[in-house]
Every structure is written in structure tokens, then in C-alpha cells.
C-alpha positions as CSV (number, residue, x, y, z in Angstrom):
1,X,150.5,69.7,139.1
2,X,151.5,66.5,137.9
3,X,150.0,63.1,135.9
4,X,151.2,60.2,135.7
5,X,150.3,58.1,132.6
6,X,151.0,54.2,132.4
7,X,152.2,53.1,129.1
8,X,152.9,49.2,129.1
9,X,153.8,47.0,132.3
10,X,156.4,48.7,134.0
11,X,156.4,52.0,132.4
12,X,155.2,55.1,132.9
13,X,155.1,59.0,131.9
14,X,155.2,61.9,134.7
15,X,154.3,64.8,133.1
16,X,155.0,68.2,135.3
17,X,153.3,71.4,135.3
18,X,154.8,74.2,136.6
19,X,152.3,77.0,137.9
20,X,153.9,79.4,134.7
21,X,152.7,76.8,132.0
22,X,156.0,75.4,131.5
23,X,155.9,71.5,131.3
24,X,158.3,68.5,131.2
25,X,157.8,64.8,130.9
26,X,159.8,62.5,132.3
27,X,159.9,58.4,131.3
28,X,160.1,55.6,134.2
29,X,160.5,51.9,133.2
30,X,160.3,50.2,136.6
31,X,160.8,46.6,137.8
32,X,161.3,45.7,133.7
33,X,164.4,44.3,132.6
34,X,165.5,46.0,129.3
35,X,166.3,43.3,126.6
36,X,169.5,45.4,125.8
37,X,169.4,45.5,121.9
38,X,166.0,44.0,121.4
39,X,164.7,47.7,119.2
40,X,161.7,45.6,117.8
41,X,161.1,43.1,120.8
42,X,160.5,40.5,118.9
43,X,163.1,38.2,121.5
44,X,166.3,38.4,119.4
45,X,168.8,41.1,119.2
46,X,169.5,41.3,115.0
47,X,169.9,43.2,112.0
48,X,166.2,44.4,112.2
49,X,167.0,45.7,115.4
50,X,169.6,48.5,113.7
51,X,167.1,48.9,111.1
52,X,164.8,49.5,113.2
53,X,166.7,52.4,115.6
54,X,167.8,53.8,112.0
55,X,164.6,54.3,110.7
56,X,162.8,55.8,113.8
57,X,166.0,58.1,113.5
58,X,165.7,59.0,109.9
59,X,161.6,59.0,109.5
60,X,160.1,59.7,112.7
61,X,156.9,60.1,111.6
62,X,156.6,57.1,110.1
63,X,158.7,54.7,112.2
64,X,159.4,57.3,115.5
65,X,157.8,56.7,118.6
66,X,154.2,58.0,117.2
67,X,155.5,56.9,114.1
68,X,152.2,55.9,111.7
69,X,153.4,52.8,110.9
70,X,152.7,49.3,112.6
71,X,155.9,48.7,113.3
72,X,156.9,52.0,114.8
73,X,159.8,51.8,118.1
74,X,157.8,51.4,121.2
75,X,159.1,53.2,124.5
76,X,160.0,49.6,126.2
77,X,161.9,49.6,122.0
78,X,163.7,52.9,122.8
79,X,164.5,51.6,126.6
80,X,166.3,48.2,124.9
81,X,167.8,50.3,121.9
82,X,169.7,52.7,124.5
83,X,172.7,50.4,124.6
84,X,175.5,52.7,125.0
85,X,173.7,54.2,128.1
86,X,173.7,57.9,127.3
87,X,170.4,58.9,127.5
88,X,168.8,58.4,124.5
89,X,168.9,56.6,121.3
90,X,171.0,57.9,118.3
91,X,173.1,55.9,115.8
92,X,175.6,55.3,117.9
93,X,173.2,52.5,119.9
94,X,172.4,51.1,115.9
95,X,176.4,50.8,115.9
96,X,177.3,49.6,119.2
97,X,174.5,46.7,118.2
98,X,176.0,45.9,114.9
99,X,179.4,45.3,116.5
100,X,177.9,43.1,119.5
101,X,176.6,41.3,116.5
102,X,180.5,41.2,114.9
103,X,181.3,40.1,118.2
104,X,183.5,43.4,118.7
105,X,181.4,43.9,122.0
106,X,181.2,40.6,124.2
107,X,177.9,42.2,126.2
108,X,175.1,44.7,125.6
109,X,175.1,47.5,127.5
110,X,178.2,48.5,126.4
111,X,180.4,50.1,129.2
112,X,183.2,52.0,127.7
């Protein structure tokens, strides 16, 4: 069996069932552009973007993507945080942003 869930314009959750019980989710963004860098979408790509990524890193409960507080990462914030491409979001992405910022990288993504 399958669902599909819609979580903000564009985006979506499949979630699989395999006849055993065994489940998997799977996340689709489609026909959104990703704001490469953008964590808190709030239209700039800044500092509060790495704090951001760190903090849903460090304190997932709180600032994760079920995170408690207001200001938690969003999925469309984990889709525009995943700047080094490589499937998810880990301090790496908070790094790659802080050196676009340093002008180290000229674009984000980064493509290495």
C-alpha cells in the first residue's frame, strides 16, 4: 500500500507499506526551485542560515524537523540547506554555506 501526503506547494511524502509491516518514506519536492542556502527561508542566504542547520543538527527536538520550537527547519528548509548535494543535511552543508558567504565558493550548490 501506499499514501501520499502533501506537505507545502510542491512537496510531498510517499510512504510505502510492504505487505510484512515494513515501511519507508520517501520525500518529493516537485516543480519548486530550492533557494540553495536559504535553511530559514526567510529570502537571504546568511549566518542564521548555518545557525539554523546547526541547531536542527545539535537539538532536534527543539529545532529538528518536528522540532517544538517556532522556528524549527521546515522540509522545503532541509531541501535549500542540502548544498553539497549528498543526500541530506549534516555540517558539512552549514560549512559549504559559511564559505559561499567568505566567497570561497562562487555558487550554491557546490559541485566538487
Amino acid at each position: 500500500t501506499y499514501e501520499v501526503t502533501g506537505l507545502e506547494a510542491g512537496s510531498a511524502v510517499i510512504s510505502f507499506t510492504a505487505p510484512t509491516g515494513q515501511k519507508k518514506q520517501v520525500m518529493l519536492t516537485v516543480g519548486v526551485g530550492a533557494d540553495f542556502g536559504d535553511a530559514n527561508r526567510d529570502g537571504t542566504v546568511d549566518l542564521s542560515d548555518v545557525v539554523l542547520i546547526m541547531q536542527s543538527l545539535a537539538n532536534p527536538n527543539k529545532y529538528g524537523l518536528n522540532g517544538t520550537d517556532k522556528s524549527h527547519i521546515t522540509e522545503y528548509g532541509l531541501t535549500n540547506a542540502d548544498v553539497n548535494l549528498q543526500g541530506g543535511v549534516t555540517a558539512e552543508d552549514a560549512l559549504c554555506i559559511q564559505k559561499y558567504l567568505l566567497k570561497i565558493y562562487k555558487t550554491l550548490p557546490v559541485r566538487e
